[in-house]
Structures are given as structure tokens and as C-alpha cells.
NUDRENGU-393875 format. One record per residue: residue number from 1; residue in three letters; chain; y, x, z of N, C-alpha, C, O, CB in turn. Coordinates in Angstrom, 1 decimal. Glycine has a CB too. Example, Ala and Ser with C-alpha at 12.3 -4.5 7.8 and 13.67 -1.06 7.14 Angstrom:
<site num="1" residu="ALA" chaine="A" n_yy="-5.7" n_xx="13.2" n_zz="7.8" ca_yy="-4.5" ca_xx="12.3" ca_zz="7.8" c_yy="-3.3" c_xx="13.2" c_zz="7.8" o_yy="-3.3" o_xx="14.2" o_zz="8.5" cb_yy="-4.5" cb_xx="11.3" cb_zz="9.0"/>
<site num="2" residu="SER" chaine="A" n_yy="-2.2" n_xx="12.8" n_zz="7.1" ca_yy="-1.1" ca_xx="13.7" ca_zz="7.1" c_yy="0.0" c_xx="12.9" c_zz="7.9" o_yy="1.1" o_xx="13.4" o_zz="8.0" cb_yy="-0.6" cb_xx="14.1" cb_zz="5.7"/>
END
This chain:
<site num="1" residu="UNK" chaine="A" n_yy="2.9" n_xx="10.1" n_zz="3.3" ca_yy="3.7" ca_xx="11.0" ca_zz="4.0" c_yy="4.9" c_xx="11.4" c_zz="3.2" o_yy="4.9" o_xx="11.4" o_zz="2.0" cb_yy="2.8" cb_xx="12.3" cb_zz="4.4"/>
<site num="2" residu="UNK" chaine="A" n_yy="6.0" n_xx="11.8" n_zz="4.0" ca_yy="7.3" ca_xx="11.9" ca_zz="3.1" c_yy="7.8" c_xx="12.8" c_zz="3.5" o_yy="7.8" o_xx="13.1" o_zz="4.6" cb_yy="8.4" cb_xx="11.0" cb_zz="3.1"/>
<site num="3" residu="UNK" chaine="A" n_yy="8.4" n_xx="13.7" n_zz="2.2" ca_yy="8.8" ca_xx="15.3" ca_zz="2.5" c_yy="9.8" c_xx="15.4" c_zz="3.5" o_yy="10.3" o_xx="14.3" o_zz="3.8" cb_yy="9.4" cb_xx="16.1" cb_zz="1.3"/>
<site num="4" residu="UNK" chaine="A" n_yy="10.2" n_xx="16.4" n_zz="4.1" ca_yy="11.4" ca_xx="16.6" ca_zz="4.7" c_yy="12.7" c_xx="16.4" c_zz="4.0" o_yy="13.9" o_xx="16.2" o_zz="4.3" cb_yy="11.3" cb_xx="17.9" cb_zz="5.2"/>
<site num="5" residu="UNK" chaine="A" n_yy="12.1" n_xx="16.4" n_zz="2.8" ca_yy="14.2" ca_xx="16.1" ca_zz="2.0" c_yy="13.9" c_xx="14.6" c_zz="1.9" o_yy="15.0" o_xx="14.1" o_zz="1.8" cb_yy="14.9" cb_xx="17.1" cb_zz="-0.1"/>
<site num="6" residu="UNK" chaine="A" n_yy="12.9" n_xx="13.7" n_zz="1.8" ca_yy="12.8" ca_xx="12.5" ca_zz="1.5" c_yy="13.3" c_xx="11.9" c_zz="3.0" o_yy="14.3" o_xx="11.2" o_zz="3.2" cb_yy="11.4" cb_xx="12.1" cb_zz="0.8"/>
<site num="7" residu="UNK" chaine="A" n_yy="12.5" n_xx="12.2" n_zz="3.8" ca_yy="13.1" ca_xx="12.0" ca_zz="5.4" c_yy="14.7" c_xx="12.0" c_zz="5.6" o_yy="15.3" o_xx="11.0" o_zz="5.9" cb_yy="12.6" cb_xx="13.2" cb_zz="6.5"/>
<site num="8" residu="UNK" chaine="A" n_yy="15.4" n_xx="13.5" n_zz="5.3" ca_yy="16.9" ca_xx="13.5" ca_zz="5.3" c_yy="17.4" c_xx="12.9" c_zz="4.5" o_yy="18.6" o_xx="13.0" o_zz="4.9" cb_yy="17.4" cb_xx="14.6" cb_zz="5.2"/>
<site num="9" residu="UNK" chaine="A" n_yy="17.3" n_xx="12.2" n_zz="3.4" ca_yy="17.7" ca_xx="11.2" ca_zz="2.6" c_yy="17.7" c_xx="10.0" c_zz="3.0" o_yy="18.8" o_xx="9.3" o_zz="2.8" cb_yy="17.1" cb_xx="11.2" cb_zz="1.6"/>
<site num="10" residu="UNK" chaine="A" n_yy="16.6" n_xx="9.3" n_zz="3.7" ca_yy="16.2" ca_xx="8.3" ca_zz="4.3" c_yy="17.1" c_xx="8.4" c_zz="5.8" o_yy="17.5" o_xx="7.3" o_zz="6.2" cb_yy="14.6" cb_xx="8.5" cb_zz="4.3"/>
<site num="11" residu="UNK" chaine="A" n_yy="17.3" n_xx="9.3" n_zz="6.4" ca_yy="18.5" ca_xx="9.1" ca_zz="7.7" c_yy="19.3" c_xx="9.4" c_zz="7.5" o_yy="19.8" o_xx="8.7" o_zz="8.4" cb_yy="18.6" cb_xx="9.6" cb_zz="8.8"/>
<site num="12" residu="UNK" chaine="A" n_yy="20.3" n_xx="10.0" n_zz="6.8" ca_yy="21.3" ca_xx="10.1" ca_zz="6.2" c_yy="21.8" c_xx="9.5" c_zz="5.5" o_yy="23.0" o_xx="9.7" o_zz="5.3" cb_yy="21.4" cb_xx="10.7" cb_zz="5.8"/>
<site num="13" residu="UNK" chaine="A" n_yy="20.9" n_xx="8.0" n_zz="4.7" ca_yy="21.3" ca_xx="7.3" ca_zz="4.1" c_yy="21.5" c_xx="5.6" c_zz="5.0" o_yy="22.4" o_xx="4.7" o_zz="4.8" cb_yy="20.5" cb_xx="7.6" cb_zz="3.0"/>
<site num="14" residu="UNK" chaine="A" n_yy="20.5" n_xx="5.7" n_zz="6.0" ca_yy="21.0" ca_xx="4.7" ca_zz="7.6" c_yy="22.0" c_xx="5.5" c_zz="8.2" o_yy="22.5" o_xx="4.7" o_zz="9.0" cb_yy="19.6" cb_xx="4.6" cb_zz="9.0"/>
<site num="15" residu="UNK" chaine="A" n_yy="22.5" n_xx="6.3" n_zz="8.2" ca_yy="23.6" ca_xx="6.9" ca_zz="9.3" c_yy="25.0" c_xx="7.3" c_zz="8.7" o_yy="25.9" o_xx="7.7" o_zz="9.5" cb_yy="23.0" cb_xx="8.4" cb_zz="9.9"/>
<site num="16" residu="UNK" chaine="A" n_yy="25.3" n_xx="7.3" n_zz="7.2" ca_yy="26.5" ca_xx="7.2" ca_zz="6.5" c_yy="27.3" c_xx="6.4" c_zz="6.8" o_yy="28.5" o_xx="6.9" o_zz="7.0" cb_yy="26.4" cb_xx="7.0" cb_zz="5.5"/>
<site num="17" residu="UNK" chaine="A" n_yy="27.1" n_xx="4.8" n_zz="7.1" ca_yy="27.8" ca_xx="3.7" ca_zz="6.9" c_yy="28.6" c_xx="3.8" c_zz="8.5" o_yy="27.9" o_xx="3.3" o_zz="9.4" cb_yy="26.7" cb_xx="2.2" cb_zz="6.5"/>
<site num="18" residu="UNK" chaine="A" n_yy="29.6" n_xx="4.1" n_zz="8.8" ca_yy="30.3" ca_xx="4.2" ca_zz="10.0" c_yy="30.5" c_xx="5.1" c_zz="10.4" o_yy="31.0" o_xx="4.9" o_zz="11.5" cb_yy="30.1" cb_xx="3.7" cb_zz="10.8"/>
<site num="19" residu="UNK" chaine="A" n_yy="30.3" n_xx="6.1" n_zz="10.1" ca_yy="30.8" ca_xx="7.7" ca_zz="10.4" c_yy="31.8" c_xx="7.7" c_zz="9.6" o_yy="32.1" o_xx="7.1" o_zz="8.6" cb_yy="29.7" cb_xx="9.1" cb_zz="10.0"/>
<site num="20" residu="UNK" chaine="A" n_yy="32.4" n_xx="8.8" n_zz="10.4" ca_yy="33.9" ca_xx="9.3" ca_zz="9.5" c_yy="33.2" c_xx="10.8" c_zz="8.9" o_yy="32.2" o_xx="11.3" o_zz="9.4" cb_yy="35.6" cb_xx="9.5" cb_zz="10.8"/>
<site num="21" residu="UNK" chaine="A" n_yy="33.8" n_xx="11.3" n_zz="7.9" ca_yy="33.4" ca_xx="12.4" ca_zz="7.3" c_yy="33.1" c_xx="13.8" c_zz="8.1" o_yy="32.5" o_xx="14.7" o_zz="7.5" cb_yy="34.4" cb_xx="12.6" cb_zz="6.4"/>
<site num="22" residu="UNK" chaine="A" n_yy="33.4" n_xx="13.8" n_zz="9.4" ca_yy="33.7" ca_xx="14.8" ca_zz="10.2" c_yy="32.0" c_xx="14.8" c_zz="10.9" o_yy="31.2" o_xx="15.8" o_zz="11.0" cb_yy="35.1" cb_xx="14.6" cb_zz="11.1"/>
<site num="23" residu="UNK" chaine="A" n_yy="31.8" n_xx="13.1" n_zz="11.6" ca_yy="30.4" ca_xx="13.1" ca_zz="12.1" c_yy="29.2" c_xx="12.8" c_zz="11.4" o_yy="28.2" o_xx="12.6" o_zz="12.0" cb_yy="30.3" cb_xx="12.3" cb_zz="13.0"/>
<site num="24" residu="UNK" chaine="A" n_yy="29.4" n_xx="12.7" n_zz="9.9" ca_yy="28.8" ca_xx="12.3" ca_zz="8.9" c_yy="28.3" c_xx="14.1" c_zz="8.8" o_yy="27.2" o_xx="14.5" o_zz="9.3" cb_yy="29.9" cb_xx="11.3" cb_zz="7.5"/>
<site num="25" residu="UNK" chaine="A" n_yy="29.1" n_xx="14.7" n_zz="8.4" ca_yy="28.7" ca_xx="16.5" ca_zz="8.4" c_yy="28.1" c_xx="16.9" c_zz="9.3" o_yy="27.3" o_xx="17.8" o_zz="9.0" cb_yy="29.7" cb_xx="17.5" cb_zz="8.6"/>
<site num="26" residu="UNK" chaine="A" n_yy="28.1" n_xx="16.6" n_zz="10.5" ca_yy="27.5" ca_xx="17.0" ca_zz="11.6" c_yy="26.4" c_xx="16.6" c_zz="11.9" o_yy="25.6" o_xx="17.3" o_zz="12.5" cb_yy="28.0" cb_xx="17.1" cb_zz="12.4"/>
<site num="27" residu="UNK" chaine="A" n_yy="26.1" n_xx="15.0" n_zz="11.7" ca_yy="24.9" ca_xx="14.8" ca_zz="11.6" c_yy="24.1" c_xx="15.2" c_zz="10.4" o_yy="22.9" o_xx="15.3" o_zz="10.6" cb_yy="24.7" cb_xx="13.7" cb_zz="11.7"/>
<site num="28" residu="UNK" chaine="A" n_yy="24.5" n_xx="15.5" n_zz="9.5" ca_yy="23.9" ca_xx="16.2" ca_zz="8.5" c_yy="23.3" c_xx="17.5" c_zz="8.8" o_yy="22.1" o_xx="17.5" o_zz="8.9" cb_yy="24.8" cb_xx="16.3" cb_zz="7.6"/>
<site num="29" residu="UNK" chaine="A" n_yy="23.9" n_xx="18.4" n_zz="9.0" ca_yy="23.5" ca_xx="19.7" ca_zz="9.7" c_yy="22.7" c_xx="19.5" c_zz="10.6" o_yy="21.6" o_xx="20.1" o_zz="10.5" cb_yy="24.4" cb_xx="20.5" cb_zz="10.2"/>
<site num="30" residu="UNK" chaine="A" n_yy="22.7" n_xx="18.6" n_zz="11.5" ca_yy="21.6" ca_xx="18.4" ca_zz="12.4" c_yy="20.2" c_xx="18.1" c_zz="12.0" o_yy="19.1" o_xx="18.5" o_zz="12.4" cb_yy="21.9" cb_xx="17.6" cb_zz="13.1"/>
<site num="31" residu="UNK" chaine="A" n_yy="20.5" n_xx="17.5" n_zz="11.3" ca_yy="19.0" ca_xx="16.6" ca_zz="10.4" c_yy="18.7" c_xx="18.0" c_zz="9.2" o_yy="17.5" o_xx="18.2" o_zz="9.0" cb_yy="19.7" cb_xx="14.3" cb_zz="9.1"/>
<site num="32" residu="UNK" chaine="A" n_yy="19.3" n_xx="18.5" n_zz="8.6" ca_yy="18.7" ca_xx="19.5" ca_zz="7.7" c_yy="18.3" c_xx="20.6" c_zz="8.8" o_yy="17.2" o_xx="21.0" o_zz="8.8" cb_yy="19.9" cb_xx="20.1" cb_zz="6.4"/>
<site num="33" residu="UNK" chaine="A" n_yy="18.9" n_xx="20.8" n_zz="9.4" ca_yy="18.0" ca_xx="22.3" ca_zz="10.4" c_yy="16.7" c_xx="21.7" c_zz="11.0" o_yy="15.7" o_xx="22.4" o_zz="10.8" cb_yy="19.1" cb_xx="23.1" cb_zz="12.2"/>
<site num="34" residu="UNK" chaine="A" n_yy="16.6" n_xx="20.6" n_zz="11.7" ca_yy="15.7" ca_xx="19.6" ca_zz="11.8" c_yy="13.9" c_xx="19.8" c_zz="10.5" o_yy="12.8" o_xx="20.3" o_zz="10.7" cb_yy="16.7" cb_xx="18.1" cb_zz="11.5"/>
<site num="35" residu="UNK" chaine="A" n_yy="14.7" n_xx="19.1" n_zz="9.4" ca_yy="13.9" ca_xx="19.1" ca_zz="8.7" c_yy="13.3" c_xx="20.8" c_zz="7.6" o_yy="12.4" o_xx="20.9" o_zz="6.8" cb_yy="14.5" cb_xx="17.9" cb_zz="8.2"/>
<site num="36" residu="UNK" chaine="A" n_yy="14.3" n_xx="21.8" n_zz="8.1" ca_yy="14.2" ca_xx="22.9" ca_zz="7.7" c_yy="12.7" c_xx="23.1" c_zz="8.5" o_yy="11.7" o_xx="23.0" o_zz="7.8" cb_yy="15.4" cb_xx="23.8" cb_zz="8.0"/>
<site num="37" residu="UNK" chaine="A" n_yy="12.6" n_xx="23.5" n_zz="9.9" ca_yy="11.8" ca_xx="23.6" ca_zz="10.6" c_yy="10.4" c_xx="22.9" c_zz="10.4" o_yy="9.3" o_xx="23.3" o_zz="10.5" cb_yy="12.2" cb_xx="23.5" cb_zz="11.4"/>
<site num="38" residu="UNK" chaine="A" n_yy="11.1" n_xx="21.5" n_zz="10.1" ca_yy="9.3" ca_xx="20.5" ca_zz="9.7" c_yy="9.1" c_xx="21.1" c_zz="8.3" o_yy="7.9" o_xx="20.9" o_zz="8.1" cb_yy="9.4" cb_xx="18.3" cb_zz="9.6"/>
<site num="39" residu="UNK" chaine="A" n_yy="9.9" n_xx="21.8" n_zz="6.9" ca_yy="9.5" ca_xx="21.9" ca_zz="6.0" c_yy="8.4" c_xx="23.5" c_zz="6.4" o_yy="7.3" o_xx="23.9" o_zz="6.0" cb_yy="10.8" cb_xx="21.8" cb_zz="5.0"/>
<site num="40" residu="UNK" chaine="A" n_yy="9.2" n_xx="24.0" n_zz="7.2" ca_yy="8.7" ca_xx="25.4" ca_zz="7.4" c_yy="7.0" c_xx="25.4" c_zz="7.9" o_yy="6.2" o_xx="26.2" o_zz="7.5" cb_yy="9.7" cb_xx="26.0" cb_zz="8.5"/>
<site num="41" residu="UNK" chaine="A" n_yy="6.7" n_xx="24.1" n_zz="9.0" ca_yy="5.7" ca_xx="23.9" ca_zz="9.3" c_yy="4.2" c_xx="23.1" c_zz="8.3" o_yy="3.0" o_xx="23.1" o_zz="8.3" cb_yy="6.2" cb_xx="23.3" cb_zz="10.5"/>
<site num="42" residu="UNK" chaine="A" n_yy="5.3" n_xx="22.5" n_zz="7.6" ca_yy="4.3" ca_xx="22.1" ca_zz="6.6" c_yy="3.5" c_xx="23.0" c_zz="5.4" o_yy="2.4" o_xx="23.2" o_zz="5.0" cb_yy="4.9" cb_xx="21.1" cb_zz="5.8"/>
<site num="43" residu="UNK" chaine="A" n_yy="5.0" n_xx="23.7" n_zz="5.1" ca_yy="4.5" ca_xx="25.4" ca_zz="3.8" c_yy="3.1" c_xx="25.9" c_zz="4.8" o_yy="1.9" o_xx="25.9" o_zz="4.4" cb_yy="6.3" cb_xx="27.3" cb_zz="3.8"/>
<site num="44" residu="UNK" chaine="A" n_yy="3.6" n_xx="26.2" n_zz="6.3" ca_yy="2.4" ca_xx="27.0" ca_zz="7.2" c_yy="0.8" c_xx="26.2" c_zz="7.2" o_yy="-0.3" o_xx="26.8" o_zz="7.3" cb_yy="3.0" cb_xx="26.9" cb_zz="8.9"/>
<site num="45" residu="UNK" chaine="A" n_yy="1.1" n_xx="25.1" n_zz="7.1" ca_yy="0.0" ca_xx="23.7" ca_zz="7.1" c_yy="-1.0" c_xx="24.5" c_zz="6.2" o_yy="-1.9" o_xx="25.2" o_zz="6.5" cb_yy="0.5" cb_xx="21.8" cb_zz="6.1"/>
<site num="46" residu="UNK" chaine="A" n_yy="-0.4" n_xx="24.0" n_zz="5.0" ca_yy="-0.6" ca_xx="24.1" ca_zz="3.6" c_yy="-1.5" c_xx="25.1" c_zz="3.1" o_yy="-2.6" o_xx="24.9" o_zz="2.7" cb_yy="0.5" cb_xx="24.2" cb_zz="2.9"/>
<site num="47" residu="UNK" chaine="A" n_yy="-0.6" n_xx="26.8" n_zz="3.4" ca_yy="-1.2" ca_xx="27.7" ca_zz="3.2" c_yy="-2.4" c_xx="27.8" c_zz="4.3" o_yy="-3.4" o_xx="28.3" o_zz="3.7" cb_yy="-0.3" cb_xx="28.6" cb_zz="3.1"/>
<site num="48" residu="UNK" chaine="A" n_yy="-2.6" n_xx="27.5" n_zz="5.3" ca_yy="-3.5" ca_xx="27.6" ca_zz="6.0" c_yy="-4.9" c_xx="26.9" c_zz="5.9" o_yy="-5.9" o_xx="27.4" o_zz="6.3" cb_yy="-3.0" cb_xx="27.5" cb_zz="7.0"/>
<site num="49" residu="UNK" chaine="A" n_yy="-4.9" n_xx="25.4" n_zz="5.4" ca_yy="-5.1" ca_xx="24.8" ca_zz="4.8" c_yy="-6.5" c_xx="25.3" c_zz="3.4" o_yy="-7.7" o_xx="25.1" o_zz="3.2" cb_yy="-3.8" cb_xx="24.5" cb_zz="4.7"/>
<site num="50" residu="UNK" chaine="A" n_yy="-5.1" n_xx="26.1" n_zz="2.5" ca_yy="-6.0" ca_xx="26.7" ca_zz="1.4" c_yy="-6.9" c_xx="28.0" c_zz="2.0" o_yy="-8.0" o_xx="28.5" o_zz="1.7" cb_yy="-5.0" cb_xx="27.2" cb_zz="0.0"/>
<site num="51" residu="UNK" chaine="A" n_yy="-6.0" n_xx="28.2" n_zz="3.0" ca_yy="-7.0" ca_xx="30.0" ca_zz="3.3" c_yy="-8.6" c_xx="29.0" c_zz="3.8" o_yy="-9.7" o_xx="29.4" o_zz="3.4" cb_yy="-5.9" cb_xx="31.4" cb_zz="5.5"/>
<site num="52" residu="UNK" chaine="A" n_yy="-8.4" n_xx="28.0" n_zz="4.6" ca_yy="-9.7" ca_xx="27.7" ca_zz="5.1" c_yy="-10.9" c_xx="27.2" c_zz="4.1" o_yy="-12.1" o_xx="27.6" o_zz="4.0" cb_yy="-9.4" cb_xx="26.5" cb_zz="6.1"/>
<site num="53" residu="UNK" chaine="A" n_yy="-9.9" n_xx="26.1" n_zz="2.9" ca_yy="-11.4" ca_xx="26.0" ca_zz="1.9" c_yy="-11.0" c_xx="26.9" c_zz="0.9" o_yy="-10.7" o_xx="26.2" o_zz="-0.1" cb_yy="-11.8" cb_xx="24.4" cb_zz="1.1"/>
<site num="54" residu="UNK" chaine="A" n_yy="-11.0" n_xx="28.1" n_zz="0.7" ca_yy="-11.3" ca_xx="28.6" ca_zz="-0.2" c_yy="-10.7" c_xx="28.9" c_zz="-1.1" o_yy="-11.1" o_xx="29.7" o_zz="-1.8" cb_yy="-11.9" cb_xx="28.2" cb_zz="-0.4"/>
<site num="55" residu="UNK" chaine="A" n_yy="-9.3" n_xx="28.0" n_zz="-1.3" ca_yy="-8.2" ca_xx="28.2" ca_zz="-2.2" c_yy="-7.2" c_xx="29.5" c_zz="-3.0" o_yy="-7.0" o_xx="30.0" o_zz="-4.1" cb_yy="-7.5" cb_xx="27.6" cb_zz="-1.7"/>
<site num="56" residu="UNK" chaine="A" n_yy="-6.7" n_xx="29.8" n_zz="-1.1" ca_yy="-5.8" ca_xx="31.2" ca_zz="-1.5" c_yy="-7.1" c_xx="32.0" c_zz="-1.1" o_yy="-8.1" o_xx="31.5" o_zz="-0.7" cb_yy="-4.2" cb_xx="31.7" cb_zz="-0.4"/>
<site num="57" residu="UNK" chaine="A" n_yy="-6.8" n_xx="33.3" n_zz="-1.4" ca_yy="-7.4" ca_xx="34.4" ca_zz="-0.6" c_yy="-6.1" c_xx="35.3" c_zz="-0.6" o_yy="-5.8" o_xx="36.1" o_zz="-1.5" cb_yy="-8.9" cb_xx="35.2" cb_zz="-1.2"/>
<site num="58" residu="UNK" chaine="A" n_yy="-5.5" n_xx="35.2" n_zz="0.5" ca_yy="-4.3" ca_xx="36.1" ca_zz="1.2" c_yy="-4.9" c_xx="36.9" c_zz="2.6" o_yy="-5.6" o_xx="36.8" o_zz="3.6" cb_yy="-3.0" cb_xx="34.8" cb_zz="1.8"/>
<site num="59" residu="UNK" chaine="A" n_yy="-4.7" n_xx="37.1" n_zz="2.4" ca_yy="-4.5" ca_xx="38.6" ca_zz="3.5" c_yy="-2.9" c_xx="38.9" c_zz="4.5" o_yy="-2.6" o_xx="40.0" o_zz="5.1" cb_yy="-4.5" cb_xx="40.2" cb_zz="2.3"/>
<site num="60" residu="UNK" chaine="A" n_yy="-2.2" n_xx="37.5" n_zz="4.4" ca_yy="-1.0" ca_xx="37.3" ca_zz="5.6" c_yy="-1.4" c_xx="36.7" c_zz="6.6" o_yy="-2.4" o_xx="36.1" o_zz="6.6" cb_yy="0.3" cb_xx="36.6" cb_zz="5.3"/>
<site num="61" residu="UNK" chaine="A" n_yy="-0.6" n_xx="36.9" n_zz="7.4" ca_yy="-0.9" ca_xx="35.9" ca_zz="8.3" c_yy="0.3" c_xx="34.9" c_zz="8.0" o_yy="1.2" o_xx="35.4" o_zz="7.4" cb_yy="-1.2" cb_xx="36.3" cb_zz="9.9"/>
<site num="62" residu="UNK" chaine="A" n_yy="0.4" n_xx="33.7" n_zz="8.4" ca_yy="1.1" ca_xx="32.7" ca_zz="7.9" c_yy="2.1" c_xx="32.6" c_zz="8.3" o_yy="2.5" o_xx="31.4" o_zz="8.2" cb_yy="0.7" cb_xx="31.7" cb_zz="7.9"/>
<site num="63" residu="UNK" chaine="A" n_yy="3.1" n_xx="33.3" n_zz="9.0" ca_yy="4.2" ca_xx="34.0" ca_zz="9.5" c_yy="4.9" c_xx="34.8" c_zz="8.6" o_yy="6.0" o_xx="34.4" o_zz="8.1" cb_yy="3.8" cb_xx="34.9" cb_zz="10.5"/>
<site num="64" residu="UNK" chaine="A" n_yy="4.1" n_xx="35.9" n_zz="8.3" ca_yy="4.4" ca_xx="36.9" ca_zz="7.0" c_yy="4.3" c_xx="36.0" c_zz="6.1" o_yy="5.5" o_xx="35.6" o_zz="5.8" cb_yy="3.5" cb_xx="38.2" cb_zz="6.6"/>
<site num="65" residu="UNK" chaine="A" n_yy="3.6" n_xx="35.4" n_zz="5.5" ca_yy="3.4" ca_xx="34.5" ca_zz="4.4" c_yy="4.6" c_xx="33.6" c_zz="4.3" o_yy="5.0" o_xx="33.8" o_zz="3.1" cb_yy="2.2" cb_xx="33.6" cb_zz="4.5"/>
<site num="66" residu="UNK" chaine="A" n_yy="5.1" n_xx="33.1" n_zz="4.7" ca_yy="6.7" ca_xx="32.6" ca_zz="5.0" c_yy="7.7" c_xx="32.9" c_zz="5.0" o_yy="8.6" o_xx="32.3" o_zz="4.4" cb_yy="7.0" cb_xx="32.5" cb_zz="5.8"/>
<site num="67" residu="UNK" chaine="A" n_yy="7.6" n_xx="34.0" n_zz="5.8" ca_yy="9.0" ca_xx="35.0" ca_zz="5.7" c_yy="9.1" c_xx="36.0" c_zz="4.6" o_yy="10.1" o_xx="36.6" o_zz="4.5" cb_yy="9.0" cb_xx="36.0" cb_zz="7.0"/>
<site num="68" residu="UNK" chaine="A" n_yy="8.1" n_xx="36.2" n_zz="3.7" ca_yy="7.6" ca_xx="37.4" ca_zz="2.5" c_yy="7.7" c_xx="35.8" c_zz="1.5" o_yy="7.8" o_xx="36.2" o_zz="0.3" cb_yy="5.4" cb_xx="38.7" cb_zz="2.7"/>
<site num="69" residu="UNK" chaine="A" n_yy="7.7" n_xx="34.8" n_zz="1.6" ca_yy="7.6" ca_xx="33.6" ca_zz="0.8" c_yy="9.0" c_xx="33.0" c_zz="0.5" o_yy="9.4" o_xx="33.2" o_zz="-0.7" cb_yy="6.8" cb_xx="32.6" cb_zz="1.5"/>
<site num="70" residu="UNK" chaine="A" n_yy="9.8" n_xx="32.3" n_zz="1.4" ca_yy="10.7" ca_xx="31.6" ca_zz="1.5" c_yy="11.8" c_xx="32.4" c_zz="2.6" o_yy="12.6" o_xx="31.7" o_zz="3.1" cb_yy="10.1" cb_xx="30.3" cb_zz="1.8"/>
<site num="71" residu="UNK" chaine="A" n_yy="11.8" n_xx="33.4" n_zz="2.7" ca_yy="13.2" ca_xx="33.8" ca_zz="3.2" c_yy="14.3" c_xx="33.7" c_zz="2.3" o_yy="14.1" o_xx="33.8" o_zz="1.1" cb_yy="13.2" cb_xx="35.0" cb_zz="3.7"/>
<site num="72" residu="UNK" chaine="A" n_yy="15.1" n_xx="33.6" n_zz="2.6" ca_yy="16.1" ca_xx="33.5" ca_zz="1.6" c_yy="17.3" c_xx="34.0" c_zz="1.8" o_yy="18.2" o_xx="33.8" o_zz="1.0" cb_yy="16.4" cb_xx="32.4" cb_zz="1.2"/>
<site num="73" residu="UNK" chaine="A" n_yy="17.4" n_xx="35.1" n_zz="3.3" ca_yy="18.7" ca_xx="35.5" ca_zz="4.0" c_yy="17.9" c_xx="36.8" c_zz="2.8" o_yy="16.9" o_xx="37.1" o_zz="2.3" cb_yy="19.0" cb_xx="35.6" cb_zz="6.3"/>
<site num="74" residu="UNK" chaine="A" n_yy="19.8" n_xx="37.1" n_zz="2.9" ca_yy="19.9" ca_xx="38.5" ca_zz="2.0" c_yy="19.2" c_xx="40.0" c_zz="2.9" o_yy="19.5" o_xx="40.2" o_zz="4.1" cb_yy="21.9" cb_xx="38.7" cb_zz="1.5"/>
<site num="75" residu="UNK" chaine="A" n_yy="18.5" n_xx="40.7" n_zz="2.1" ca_yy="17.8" ca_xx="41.3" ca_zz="3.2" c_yy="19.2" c_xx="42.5" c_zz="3.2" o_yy="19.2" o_xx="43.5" o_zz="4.0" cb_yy="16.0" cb_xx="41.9" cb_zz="2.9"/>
END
């Protein structure tokens, strides 16, 4: 299985060769908001994951756990 930044590396690196810099950017942005969301769903996996065997013992729910985790907008 391959992370979301190994994925955007991997299409971005098939989709360089004949774009001009302008659709090269824009497919970029597309594929990182893309793979933002699949990173977001995997963190959720993960932690949910450990809550089941035994790993974490959290008390979020995996929403808060996320957003109290990896937000990164300035509050």
C-alpha cells in the first residue's frame, strides 16, 4: 500500500511530461486535495484501528481526534 504523498508523486510524475506550467499546477492541486482527504481517512483508519485492539485508549471520537490532531488552519 502507498501513502498518499507516494501516490501524488507517482501521478504527478506520469502527468508532468506535456503540461505547460499553468496545467501542471492545477493538476497538482487537484491530486494534493485528493490525496489530503485519502491521508485524512487513513490517520481515521489507523486511530480507530488502535482504539479497537487495545492500543490507544482515547476518549475522541475520530473526528475530534483529527481535527484536535492535524488541523493546521490558524485557529
Amino acid at each position: 500500500m502507498k501513502t498518499p504523498i507516494q501516490e501524488l508523486i507517482d501521478s504527478v510524475g506520469c502527468m508532468a511530461q506535456g503540461l505547460d506550467a499553468d496545467e501542471l499546477y492545477d493538476y497538482f492541486m487537484k491530486e494534493a486535495e485528493r490525496m489530503l482527504e485519502k491521508e485524512k481517512e487513513m490517520i481515521m483508519r489507523t486511530y480507530q484501528d488502535g482504539l479497537d485492539n487495545g492500543f490507544i485508549n482515547g476518549n475522541w471520537n475520530l473526528i475530534s481526534y483529527y481535527n484536535e490532531t492535524f488541523n493546521t488552519k490558524e485557529k
